[in-house]
TORPA-4810 file (N, C-alpha, C, O; in nm, 3 decimals):
<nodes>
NODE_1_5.430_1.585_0.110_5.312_1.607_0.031_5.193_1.542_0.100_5.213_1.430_0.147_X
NODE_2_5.017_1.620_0.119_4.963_1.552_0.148_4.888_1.443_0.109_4.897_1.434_-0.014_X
NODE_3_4.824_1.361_0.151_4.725_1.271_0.067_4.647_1.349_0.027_4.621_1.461_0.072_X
NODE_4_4.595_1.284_-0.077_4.502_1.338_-0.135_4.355_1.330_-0.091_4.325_1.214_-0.062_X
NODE_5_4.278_1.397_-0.081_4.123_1.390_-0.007_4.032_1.271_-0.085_4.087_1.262_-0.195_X
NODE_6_3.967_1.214_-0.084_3.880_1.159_-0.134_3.748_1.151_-0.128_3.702_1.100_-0.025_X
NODE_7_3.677_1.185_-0.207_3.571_1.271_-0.234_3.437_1.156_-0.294_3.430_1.180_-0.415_X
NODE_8_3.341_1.054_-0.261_3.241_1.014_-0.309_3.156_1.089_-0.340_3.129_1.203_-0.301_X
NODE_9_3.104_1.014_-0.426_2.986_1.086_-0.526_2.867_1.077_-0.439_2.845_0.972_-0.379_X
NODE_10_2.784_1.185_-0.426_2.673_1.102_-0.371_2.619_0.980_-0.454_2.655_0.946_-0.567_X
NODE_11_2.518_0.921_-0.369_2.455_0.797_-0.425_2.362_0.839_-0.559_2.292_0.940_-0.563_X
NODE_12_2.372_0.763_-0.644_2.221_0.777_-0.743_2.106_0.806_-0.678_2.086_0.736_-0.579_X
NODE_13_2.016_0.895_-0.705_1.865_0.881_-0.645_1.778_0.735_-0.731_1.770_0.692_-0.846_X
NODE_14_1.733_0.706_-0.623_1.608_0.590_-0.655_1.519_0.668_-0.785_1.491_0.782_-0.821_X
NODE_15_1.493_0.512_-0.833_1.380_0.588_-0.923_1.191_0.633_-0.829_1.143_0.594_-0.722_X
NODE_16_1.155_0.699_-0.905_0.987_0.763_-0.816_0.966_0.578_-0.736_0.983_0.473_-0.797_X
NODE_17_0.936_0.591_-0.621_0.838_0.459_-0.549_0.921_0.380_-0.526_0.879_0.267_-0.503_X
NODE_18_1.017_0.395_-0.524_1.164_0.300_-0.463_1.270_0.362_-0.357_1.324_0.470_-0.378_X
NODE_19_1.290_0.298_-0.261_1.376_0.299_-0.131_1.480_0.253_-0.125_1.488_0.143_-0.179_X
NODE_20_1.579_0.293_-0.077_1.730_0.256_-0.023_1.660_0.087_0.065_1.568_0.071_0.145_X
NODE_21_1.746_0.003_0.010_1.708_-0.122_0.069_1.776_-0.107_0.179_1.718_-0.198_0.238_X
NODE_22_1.854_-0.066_0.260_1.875_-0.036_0.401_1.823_0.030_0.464_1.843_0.022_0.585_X
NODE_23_1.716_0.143_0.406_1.618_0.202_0.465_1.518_0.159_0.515_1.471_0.087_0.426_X
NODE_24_1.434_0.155_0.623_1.369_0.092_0.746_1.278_0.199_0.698_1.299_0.315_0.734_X
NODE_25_1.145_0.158_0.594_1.039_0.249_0.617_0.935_0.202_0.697_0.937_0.086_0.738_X
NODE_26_0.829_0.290_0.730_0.757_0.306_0.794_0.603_0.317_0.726_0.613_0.309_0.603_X
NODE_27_0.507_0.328_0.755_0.331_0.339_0.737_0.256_0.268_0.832_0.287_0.172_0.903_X
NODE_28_0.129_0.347_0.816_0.064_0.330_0.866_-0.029_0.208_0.797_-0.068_0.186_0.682_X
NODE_29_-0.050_0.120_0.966_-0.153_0.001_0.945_-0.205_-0.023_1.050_-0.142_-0.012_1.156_X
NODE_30_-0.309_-0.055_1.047_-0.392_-0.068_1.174_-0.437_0.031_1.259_-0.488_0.013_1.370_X
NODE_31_-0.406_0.196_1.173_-0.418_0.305_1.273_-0.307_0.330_1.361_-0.323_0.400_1.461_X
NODE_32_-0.163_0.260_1.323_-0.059_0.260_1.391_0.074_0.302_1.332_0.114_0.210_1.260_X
NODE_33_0.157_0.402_1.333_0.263_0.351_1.250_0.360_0.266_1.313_0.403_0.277_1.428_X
NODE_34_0.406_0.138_1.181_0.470_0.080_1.231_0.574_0.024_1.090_0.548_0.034_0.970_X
NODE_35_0.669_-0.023_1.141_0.789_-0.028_1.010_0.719_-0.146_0.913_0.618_-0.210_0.941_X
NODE_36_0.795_-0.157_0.797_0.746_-0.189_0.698_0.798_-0.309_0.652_0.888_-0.298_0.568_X
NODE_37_0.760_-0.433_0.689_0.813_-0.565_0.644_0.827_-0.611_0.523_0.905_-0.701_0.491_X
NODE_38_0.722_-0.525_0.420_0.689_-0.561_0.277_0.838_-0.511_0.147_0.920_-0.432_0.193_X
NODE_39_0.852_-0.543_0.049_0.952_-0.456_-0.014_0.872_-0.492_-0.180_0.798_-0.589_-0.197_X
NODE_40_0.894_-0.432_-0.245_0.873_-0.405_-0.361_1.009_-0.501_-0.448_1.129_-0.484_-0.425_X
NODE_41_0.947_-0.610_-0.558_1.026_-0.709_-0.600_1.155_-0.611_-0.692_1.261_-0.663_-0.727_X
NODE_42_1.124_-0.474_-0.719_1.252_-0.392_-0.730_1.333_-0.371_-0.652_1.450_-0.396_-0.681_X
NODE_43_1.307_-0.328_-0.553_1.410_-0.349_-0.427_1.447_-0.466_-0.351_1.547_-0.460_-0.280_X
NODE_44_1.384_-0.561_-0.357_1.481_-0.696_-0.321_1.435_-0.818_-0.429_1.342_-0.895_-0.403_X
NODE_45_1.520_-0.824_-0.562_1.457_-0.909_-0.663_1.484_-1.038_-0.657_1.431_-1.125_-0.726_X
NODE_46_1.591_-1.059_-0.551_1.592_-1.227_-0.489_1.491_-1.290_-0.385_1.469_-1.410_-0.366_X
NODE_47_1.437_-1.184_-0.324_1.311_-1.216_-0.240_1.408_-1.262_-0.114_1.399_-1.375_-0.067_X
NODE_48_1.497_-1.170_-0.066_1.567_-1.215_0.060_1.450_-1.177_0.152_1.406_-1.277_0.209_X
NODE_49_1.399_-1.085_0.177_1.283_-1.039_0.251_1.204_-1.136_0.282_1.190_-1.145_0.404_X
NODE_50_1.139_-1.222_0.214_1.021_-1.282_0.196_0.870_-1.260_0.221_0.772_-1.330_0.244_X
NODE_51_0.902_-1.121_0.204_0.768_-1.084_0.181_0.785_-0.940_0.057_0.842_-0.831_0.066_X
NODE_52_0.711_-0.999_-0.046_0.743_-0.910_-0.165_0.624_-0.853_-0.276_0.540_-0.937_-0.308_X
NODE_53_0.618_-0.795_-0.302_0.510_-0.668_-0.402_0.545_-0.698_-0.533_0.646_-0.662_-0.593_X
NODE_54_0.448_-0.769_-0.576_0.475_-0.754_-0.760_0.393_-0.693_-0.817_0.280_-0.673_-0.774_X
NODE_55_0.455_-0.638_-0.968_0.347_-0.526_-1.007_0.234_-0.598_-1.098_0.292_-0.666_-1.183_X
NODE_56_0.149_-0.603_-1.105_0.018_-0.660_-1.142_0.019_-0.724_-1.286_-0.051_-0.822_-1.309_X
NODE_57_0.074_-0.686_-1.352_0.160_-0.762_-1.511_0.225_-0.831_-1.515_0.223_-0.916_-1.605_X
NODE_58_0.329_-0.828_-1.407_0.434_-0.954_-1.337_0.390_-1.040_-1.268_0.446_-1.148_-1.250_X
NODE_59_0.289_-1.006_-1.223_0.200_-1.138_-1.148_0.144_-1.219_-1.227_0.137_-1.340_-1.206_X
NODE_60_0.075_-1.129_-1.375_-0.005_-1.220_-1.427_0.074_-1.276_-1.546_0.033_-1.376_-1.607_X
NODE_61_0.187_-1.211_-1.578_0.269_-1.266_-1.637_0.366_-1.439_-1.610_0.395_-1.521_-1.697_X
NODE_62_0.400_-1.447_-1.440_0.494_-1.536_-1.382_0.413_-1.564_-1.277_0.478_-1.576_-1.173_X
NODE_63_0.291_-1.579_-1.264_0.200_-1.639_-1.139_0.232_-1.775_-1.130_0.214_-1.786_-1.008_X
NODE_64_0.273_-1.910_-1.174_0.256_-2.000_-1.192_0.396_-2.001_-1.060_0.406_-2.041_-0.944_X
NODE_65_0.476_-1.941_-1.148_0.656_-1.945_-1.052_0.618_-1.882_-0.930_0.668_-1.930_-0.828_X
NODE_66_0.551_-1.799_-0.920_0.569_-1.749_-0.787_0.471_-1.816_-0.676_0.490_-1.820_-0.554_X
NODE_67_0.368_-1.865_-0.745_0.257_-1.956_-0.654_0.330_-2.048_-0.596_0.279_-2.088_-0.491_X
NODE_68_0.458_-2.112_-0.633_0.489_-2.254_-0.547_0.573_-2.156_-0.479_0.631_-2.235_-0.404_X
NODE_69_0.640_-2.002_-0.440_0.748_-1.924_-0.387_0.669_-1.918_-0.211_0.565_-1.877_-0.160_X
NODE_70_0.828_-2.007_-0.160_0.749_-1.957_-0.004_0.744_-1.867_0.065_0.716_-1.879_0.184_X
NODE_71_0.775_-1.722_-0.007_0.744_-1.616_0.112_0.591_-1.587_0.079_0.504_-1.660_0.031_X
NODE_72_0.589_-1.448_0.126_0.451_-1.414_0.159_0.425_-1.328_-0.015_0.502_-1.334_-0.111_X
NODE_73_0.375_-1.301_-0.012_0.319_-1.200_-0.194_0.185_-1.138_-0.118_0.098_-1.171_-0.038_X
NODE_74_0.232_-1.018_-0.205_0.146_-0.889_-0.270_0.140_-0.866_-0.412_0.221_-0.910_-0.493_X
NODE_75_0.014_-0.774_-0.444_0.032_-0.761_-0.616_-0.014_-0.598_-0.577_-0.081_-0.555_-0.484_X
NODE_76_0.040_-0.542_-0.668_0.048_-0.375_-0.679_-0.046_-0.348_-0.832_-0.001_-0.346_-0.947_X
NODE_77_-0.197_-0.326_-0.785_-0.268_-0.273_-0.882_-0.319_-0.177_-0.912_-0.390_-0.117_-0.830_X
NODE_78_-0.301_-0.133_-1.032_-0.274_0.002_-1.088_-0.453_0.044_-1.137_-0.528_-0.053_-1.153_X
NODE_79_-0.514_0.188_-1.158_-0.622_0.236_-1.158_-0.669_0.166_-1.272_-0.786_0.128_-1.274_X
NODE_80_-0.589_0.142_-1.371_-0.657_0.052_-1.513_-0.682_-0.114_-1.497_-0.776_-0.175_-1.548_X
NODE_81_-0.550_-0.186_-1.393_-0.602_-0.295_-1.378_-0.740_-0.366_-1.304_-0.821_-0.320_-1.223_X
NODE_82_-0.728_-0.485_-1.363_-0.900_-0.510_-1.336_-0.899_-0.660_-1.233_-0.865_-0.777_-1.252_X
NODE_83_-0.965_-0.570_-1.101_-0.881_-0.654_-1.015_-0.973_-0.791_-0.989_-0.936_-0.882_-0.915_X
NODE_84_-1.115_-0.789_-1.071_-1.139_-0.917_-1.105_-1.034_-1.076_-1.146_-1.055_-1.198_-1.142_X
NODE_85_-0.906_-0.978_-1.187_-0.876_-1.091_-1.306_-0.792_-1.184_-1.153_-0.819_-1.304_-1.141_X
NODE_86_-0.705_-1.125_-1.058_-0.721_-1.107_-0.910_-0.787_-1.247_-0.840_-0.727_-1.321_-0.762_X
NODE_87_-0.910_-1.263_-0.883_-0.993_-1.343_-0.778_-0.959_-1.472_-0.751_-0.968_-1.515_-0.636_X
NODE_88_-0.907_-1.567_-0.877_-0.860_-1.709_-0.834_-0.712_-1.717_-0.745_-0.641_-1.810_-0.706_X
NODE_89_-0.705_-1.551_-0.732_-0.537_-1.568_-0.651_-0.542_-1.536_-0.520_-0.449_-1.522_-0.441_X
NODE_90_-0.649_-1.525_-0.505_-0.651_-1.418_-0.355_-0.657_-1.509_-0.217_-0.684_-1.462_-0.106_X
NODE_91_-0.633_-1.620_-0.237_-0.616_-1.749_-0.152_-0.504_-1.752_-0.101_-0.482_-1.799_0.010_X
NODE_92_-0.385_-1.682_-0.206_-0.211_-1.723_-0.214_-0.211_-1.573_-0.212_-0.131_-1.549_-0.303_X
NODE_93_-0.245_-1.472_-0.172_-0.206_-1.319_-0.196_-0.218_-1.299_-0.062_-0.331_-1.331_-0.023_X
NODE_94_-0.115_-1.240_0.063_-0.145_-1.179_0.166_-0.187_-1.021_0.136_-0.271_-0.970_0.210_X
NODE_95_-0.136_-0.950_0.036_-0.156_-0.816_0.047_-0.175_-0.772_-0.116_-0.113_-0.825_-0.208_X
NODE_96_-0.275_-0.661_-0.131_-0.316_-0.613_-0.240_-0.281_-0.432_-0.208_-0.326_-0.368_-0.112_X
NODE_97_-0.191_-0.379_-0.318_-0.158_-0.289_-0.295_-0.198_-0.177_-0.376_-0.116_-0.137_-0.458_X
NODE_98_-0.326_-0.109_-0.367_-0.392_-0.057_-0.468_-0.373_0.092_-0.490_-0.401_0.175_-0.404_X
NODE_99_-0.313_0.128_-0.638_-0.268_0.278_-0.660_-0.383_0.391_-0.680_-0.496_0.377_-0.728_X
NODE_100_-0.316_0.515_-0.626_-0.353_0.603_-0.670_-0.270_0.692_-0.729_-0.176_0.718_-0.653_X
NODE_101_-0.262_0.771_-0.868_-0.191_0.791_-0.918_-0.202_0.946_-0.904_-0.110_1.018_-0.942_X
NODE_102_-0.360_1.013_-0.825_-0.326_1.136_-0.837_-0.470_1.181_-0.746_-0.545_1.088_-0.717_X
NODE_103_-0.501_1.292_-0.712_-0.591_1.374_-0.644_-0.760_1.329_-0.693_-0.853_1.351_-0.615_X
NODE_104_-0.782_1.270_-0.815_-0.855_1.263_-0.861_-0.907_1.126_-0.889_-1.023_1.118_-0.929_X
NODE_105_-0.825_1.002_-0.870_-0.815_0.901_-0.848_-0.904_0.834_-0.784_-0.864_0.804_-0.672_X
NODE_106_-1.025_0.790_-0.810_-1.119_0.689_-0.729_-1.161_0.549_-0.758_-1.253_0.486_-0.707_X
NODE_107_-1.065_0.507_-0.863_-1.157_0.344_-0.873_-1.053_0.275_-0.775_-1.080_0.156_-0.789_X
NODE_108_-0.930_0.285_-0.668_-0.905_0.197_-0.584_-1.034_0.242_-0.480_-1.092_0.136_-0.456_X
NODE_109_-1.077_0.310_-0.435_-1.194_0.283_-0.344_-1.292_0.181_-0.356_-1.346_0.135_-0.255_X
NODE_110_-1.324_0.136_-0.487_-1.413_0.064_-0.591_-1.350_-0.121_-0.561_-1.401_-0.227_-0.522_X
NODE_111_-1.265_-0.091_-0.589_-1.175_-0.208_-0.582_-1.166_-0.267_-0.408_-1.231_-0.364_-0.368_X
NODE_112_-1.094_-0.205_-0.342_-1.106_-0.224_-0.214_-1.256_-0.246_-0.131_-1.257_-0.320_-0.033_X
NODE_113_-1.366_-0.187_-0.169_-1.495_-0.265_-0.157_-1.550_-0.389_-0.200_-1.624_-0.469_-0.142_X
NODE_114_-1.491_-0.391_-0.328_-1.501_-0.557_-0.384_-1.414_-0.669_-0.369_-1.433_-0.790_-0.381_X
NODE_115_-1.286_-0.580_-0.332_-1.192_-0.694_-0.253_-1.273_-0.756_-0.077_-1.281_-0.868_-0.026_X
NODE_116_-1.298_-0.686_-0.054_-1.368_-0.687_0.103_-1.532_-0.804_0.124_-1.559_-0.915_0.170_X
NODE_117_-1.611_-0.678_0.051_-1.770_-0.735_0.038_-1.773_-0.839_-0.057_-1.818_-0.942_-0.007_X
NODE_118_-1.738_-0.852_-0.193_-1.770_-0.980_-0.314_-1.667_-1.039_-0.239_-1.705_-1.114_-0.149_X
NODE_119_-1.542_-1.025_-0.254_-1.407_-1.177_-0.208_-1.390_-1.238_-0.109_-1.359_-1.354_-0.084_X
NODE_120_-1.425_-1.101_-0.021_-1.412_-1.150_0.105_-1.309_-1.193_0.205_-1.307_-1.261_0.307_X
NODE_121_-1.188_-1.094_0.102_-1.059_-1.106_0.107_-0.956_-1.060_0.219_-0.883_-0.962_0.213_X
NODE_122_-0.968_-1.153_0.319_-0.908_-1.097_0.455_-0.761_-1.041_0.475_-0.735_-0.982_0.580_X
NODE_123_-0.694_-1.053_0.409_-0.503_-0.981_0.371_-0.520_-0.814_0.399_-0.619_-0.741_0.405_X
NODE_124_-0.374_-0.790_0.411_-0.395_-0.630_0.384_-0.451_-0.523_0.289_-0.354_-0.501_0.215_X
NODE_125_-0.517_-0.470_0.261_-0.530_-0.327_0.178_-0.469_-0.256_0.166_-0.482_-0.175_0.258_X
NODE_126_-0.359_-0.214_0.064_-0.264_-0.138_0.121_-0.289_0.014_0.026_-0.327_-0.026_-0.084_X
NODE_127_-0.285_0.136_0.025_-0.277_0.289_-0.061_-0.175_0.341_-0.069_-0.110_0.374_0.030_X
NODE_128_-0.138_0.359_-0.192_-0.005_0.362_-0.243_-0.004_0.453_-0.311_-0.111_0.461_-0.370_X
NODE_129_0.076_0.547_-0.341_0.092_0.675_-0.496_0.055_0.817_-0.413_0.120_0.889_-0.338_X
NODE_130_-0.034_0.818_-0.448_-0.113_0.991_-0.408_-0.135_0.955_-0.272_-0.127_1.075_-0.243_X
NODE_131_-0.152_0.910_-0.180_-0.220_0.903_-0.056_-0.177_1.033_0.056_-0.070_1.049_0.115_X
NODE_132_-0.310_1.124_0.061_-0.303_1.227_0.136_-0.375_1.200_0.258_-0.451_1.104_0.263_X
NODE_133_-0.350_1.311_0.398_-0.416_1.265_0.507_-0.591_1.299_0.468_-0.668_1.266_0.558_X
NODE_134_-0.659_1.367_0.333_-0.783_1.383_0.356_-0.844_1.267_0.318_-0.967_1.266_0.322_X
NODE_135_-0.767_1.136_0.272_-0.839_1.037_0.235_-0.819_0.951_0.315_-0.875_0.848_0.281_X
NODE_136_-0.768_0.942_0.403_-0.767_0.837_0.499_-0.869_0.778_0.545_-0.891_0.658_0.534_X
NODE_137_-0.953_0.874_0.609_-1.048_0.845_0.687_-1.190_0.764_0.589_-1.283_0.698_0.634_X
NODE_138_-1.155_0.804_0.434_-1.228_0.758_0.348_-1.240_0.590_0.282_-1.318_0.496_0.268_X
NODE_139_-1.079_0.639_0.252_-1.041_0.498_0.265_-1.040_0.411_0.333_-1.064_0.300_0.285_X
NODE_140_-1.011_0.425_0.471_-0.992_0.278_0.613_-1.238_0.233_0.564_-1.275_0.120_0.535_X
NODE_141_-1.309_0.319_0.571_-1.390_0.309_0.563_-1.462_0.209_0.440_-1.560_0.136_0.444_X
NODE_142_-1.374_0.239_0.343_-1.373_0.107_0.194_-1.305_-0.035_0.202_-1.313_-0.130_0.124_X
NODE_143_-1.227_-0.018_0.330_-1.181_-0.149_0.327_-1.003_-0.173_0.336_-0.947_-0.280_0.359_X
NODE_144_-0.950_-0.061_0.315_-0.757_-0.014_0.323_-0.744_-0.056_0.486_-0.790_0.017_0.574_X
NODE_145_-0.691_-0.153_0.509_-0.575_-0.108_0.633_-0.469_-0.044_0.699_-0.451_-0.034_0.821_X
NODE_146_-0.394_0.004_0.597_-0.249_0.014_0.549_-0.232_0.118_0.435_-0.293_0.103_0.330_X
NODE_147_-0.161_0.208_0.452_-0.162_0.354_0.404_0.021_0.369_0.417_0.085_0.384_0.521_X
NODE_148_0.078_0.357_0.270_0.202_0.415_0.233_0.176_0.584_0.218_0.117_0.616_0.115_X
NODE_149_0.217_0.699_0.313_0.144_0.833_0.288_0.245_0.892_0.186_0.350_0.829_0.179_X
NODE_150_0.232_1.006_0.103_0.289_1.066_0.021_0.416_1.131_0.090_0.390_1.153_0.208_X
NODE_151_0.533_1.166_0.059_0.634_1.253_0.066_0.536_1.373_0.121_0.426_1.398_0.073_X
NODE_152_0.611_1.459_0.261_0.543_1.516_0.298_0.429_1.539_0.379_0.394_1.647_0.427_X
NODE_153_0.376_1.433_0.390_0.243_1.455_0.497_0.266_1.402_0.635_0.322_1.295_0.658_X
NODE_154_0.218_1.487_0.730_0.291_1.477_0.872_0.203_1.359_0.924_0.088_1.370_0.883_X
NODE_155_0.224_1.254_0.998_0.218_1.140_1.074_0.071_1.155_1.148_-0.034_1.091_1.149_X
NODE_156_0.128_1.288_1.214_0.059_1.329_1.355_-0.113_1.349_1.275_-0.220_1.290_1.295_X
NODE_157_-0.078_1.442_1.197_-0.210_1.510_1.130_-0.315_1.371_1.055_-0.436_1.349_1.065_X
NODE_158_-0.181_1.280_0.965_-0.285_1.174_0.941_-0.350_1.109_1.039_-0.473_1.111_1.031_X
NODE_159_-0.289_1.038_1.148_-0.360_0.992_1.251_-0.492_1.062_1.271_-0.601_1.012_1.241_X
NODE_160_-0.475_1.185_1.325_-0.604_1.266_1.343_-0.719_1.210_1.240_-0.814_1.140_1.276_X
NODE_161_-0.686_1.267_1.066_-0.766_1.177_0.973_-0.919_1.087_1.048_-1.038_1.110_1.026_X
NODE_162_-0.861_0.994_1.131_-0.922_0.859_1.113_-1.046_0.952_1.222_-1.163_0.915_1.213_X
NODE_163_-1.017_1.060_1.313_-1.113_1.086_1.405_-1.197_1.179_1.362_-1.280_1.227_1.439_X
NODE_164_-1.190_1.210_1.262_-1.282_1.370_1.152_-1.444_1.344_1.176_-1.528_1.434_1.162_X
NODE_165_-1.479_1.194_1.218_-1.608_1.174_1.176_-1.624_1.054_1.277_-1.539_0.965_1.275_X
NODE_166_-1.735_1.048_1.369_-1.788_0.981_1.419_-1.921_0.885_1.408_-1.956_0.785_1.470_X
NODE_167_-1.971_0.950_1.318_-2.093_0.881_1.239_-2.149_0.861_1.123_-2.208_0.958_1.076_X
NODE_168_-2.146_0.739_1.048_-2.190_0.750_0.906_-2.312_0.656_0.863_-2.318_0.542_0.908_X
NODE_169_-2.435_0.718_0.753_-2.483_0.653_0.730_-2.490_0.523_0.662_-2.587_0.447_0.669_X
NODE_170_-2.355_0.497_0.580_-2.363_0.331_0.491_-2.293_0.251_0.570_-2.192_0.279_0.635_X
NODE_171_-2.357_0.136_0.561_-2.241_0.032_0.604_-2.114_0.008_0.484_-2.104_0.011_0.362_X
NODE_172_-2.021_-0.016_0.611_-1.919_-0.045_0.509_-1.811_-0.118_0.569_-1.796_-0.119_0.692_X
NODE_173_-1.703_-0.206_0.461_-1.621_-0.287_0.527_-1.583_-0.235_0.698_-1.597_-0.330_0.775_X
NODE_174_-1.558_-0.165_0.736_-1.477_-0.124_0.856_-1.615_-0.138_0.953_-1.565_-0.191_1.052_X
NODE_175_-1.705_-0.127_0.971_-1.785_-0.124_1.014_-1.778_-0.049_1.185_-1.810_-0.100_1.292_X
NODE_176_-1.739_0.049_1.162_-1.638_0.109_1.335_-1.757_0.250_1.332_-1.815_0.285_1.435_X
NODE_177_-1.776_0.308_1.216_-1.833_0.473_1.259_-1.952_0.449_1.189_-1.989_0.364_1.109_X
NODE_178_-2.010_0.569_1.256_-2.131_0.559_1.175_-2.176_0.725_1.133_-2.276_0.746_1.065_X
NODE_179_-2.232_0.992_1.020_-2.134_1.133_0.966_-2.192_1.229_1.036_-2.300_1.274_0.999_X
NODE_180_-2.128_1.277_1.153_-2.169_1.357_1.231_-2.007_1.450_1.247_-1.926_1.428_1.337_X
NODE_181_-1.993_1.527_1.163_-1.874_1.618_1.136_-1.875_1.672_1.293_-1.963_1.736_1.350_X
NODE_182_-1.733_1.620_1.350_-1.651_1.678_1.489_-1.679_1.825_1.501_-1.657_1.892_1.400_X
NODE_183_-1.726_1.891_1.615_-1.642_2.046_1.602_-1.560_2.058_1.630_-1.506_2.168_1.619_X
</nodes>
């Protein structure tokens, strides 16, 4: 008689915005892609990583515990949070990870200017949720370093993004271009 085959289940799917913790992701920072040191305190909730993303309620909920924590911290703020509340932490915050939840989405642009110009807040910028390649070039310009891109959008094409425009009239955090649409 033979053995019998044995058959695994596939794995559960992650919930939306969560990764296989053995998965080695990737984004873009610095105009570069390069892998992703950061993890989201859902995907590693012991903080083996030591460098970890809390969501903006959990921060302001357990800030006290995590301020004496020696890895590195991020806070993940959402279009309603008010990233004023933010400012006495941004000393102990390497990275601010600001959502967009959809196509229509503009107060992280808002935010990321006042993280930059009022705070003065030198850590990463990071775009998270909706992030398509037509906002790139919009965003690095508000003050984002660091671009988690949506399911779907090709690498190659975002890169391009950042070269759409060579000249603009406002100053702004990035201070690199100044809007003279490429042919």
């Amino acid at each position: 008689m033979a053995a019998p085959k044995i058959v695994k289940a596939p794995p559960a799917p992650l919930p939306p915005g969560l990764r296989d913790r053995t998965e080695q992701k990737t984004i873009l920072r610095g105009r570069t892609l390069v892998p992703d040191d950061w993890r989201y305190i859902d995907e590693d909730p012991k903080g083996a990583n030591l460098a970890l993303i809390l969501p903006f309620a959990r921060w302001q909920a357990e800030r006290d515990q995590w301020w004496l924590w020696a890895g590195r911290l991020g806070v993940r703020v959402g279009p309603a949070d008010r990233i004023e509340a933010l400012e006495p932490d941004l000393k102990r915050l390497a990275l601010i990870a600001l959502e967009f939840t959809g196509p229509s989405e503009g107060r992280g642009y808002t935010k990321a200017r006042v993280l930059r110009e009022r705070y003065r807040f030198a850590g990463e910028i990071r775009a998270v949720g909706y992030v398509k390649r037509d906002q790139l070039f919009f965003l690095a310009r508000c003050g984002f370093d660091a671009f988690e891109l949506t399911a779907g959008v090709k690498i190659e094409e975002a890169l391009a993004a950042f070269q759409d425009f060579d000249t603009a009239y406002q100053s702004t955090p990035d201070n690199l271009l100044n809007l003279k649409r490429r042919s």
